[in-house]
C-alpha positions, 0 to 999 in steps of 0.5 A: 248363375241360372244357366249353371243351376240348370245344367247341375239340375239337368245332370242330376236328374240324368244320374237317376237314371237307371241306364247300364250301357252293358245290358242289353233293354226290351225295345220299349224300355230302350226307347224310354231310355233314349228320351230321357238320356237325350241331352240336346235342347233341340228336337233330337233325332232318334236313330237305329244302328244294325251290326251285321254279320254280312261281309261288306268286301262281298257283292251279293252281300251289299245290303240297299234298300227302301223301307217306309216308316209309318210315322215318317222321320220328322224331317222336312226332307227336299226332293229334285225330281229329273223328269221329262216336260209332261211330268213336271206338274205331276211332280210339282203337285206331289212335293218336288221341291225342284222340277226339270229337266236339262234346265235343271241338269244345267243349272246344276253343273254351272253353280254344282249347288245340290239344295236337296236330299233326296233326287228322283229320275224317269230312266229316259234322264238317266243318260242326261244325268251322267252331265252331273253323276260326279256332283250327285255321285259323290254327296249319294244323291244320284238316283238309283233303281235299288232305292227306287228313285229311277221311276217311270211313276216320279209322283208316287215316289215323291210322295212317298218319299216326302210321307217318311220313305228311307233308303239305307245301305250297309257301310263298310263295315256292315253296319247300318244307320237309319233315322226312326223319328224325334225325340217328340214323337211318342214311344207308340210312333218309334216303336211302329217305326221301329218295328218296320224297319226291322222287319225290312232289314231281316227281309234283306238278308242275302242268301249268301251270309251266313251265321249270325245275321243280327250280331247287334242292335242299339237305339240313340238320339243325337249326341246320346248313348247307344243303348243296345236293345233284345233282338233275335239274331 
């Protein structure tokens, strides 16, 4: 009986709410939306969607990059980092959660487990990694020099990395979905983190999209509704 007044208490107080999914809000106004529309009992993920006018069938249109957020995204994220012996207590020292090099690439192939989120490589491993470029291919872990995770400095990046650096890429659709923070961040945190990323995706526009660049931008939490927010196209 408690838990069914909560849930009616719970869909009352949403019902208040002055939320239309047709207009369009201020960013502000849309992420106090987002936090009192957030449904989860969890801390929620506060997240970003970008519909682009880029055609994602083009290669000088793919959209990738990094950008870091200055309050991070709230997640504890783990780092593989594939680096030669004499960068391995550098690496640990910056927060690599996993450090080696073909002990590692081995370990990987024999159990093909991947505990990790993120994986930074020095170009010299790259031609090791090519052992387990199905494994990490396939679940997007395989490092890359467009998001910055081939180094030759794998410290700076992990530290990077665990300080609330993201990488995001277009789909095939030419949307873009990036994570901005928590529900229990304050709205001055998701706003700066806001504010970052979007300057970072209008710097990544290719030269060859042309027209509307930004057709549509909305901000949600998990499981909650997109509330499109006021941009300049």
């Amino acid at each position: 009986m408690a838990e069914k007044k909560e849930k009616k208490i719970q869909k009352e107080k949403r019902v208040q709410i002055d939320f239309d999914k047709t207009k369009t809000y201020e960013i502000q106004k849309a992420i106090e939306l987002t936090k009192q529309l957030s449904k989860t009992k969890f801390d929620a993920s506060v997240e970003v969607h970008f519909r682009l006018g880029i055609d994602p069938k083009k290669g000088d249109q793919q959209i990738r990059s990094t950008v870091s957020l200055p309050h991070g995204t709230g997640k504890t994220i783990k780092v593989a980092a594939f680096v030669s012996a004499e960068n391995e207590k550098s690496a640990k020292e910056a927060g690599a959660d996993y450090v080696g090099g073909e002990e590692l690439i081995a370990k990987i192939k024999k159990t093909e487990k991947t505990d990790f989120q993120v994986a930074v490589a020095e170009p010299a491993m790259m031609k090791n990694l090519s052992q387990i470029a199905k494994i990490l291919g396939t679940r997007g872990l395989m490092p890359s020099p467009k998001n910055d995770t081939v180094t030759q400095d794998p410290a700076k990046t992990i530290t990077e990395l665990k300080k609330g650096k993201v990488s995001f890429k277009n789909d095939d659709t030419g949307n873009i979905h990036v994570a901005i923070g928590k529900i229990s961040f304050d709205d001055r945190q998701l706003l700066e983190n806001y504010e970052t990323l979007l300057e970072t995706i209008k710097k990544s526009k290719p030269s060859s999209s042309k027209g509307i660049y930004m057709k549509n931008v909305s901000i949600s939490s998990s499981m909650g509704p997109g509330i499109r927010i006021a941009h300049s196209a």
